[in-house]
N, C-alpha and C positions, 0 to 999 in steps of 0.2 A: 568224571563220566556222567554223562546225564542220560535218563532211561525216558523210554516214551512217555509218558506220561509228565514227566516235567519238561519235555519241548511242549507238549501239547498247553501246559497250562501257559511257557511263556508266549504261546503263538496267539493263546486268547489273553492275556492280558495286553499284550501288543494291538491287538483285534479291537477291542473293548478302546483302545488311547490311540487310537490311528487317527483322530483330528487332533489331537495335541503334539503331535510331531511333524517332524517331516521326512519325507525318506526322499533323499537324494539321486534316486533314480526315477523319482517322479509316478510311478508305480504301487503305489501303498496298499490298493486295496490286494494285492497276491502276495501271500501266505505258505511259505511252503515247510512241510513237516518233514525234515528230511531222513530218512532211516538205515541203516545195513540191510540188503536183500533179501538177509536171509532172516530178517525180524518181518519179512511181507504177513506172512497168516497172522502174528501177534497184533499189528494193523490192523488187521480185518479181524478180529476179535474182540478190540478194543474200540470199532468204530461207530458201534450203537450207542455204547458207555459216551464217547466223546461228542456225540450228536445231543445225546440226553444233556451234557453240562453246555451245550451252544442254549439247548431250547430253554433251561431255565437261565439262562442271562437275557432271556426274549430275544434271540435269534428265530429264525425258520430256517431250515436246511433243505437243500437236495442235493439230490449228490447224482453223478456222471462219472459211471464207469467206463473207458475204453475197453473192458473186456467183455463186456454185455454189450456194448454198440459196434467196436469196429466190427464184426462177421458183418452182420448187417448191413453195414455204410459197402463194404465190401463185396456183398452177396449183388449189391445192387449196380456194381460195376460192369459195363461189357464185356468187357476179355472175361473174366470169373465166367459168366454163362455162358460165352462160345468155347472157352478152355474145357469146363465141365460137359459140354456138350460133345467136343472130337474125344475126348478121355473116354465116354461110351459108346462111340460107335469105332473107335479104336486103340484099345489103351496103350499108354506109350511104358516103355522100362523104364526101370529106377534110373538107369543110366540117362535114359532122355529126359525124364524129370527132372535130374540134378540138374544137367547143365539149361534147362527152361529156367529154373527154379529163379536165379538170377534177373533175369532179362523180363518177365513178369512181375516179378516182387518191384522190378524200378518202373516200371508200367504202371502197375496198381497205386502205387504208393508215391509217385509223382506227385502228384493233386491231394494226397490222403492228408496234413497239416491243414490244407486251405479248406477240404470238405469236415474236417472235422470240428476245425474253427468256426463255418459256416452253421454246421449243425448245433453245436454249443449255441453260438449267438442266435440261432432262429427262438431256439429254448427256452432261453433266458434269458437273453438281453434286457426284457422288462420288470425284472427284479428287482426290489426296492435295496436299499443299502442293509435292512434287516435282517437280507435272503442273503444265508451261507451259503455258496455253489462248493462242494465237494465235487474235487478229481480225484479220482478212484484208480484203482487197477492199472499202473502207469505202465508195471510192465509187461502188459500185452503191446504197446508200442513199439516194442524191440524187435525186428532189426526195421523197422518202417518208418520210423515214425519221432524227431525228437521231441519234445513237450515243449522246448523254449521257440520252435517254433510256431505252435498254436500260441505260448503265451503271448507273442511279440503280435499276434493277430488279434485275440482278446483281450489286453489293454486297448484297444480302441472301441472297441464295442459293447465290453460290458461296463456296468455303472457300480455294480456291490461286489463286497470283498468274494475272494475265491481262497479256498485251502487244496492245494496240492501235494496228496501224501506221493511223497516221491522216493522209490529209491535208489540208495546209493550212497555218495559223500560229497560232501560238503570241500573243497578245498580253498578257495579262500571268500571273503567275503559275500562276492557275487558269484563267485566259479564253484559249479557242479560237474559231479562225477557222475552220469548216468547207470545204474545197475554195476557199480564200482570198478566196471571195467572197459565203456567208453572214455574217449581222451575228453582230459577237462572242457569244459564251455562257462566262456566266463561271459556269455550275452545274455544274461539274464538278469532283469529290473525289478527283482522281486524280494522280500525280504523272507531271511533263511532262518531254521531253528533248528539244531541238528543234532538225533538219538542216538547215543552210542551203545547203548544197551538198551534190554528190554525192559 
């Protein structure tokens, strides 16, 4: 069993020798910490401590939450304002909500991968190979949103590594379990390190 803290150290010594190998998917600089959903807050507790051991290896970090940006990205959408707008001047029941609930979440969330990739890469894209990009808060993306699809977007646009605390499982090499209860995806070019404890 390996606990946070020792993926993390193998994710930066991997970090640290990423020109001395090679990753066969051609993707080296994406980093992902992969964890059980229900170790998310020990993540985020552990992710100052783990920022601290990037910056004394002379990293710089920033980090990119989905859960602090999508409302945002979101709020900025049409339907959101004119939705928010008929709900005041005549609110609909829980009943009508539900079955909207649907048919808006794939409205919104259509384009959400390509504008949130678009947003990342506006951000960062001119990061030196120095500049840690932390993905944060993966699973506010749920039910909207998978991550291997922004990644497949952001290997063309960014230049320095990225660390993607993600959760869920690992099942084989290249294949992710999303929030442990999405079906596997094995489209991902990214190199994995996976916490089974805390």
């Amino acid at each position: 069993m390996t606990s946070l803290n020792e993926a993390f150290t193998q994710l930066l010594d991997a970090l640290n020798t990423r020109y001395q190998t090679i990753n066969p998917t051609g993707a080296a600089q994406f980093y992902y910490l992969v964890f059980p959903p229900e170790q998310a807050l020990e993540v985020k507790r552990q992710l100052h401590k783990w920022k601290k051991r990037l910056n004394d290896q002379s990293y710089k970090t920033r980090e990119y939450s989905f859960a602090k940006e999508l409302p945002g990205l979101a709020e900025k959408h049409p339907l959101v304002s004119r939705s928010l707008q008929l709900e005041a001047t005549k609110p609909a029941s829980s009943a009508e909500k539900f079955a909207a609930s649907p048919k808006l979440l794939h409205q919104l969330t259509g384009a959400a991968g390509e504008k949130l990739a678009a947003d990342i890469t506006s951000r960062f894209s001119g990061t030196s190979d120095k500049t840690v990009l932390l993905l944060t808060d993966l699973e506010a993306l749920h039910p909207a949103v998978r991550i291997g699809t922004i990644e497949n977007q952001l290997t063309q646009t960014l230049k320095g590594p990225v660390i993607v605390f993600y959760p869920g499982q690992r099942t084989a090499k290249y294949a992710l379990k999303f929030l442990g209860f999405y079906p596997e995806d094995g489209n991902y070019r990214s190199t994995h390190f996976e916490a089974t404890t805390a």
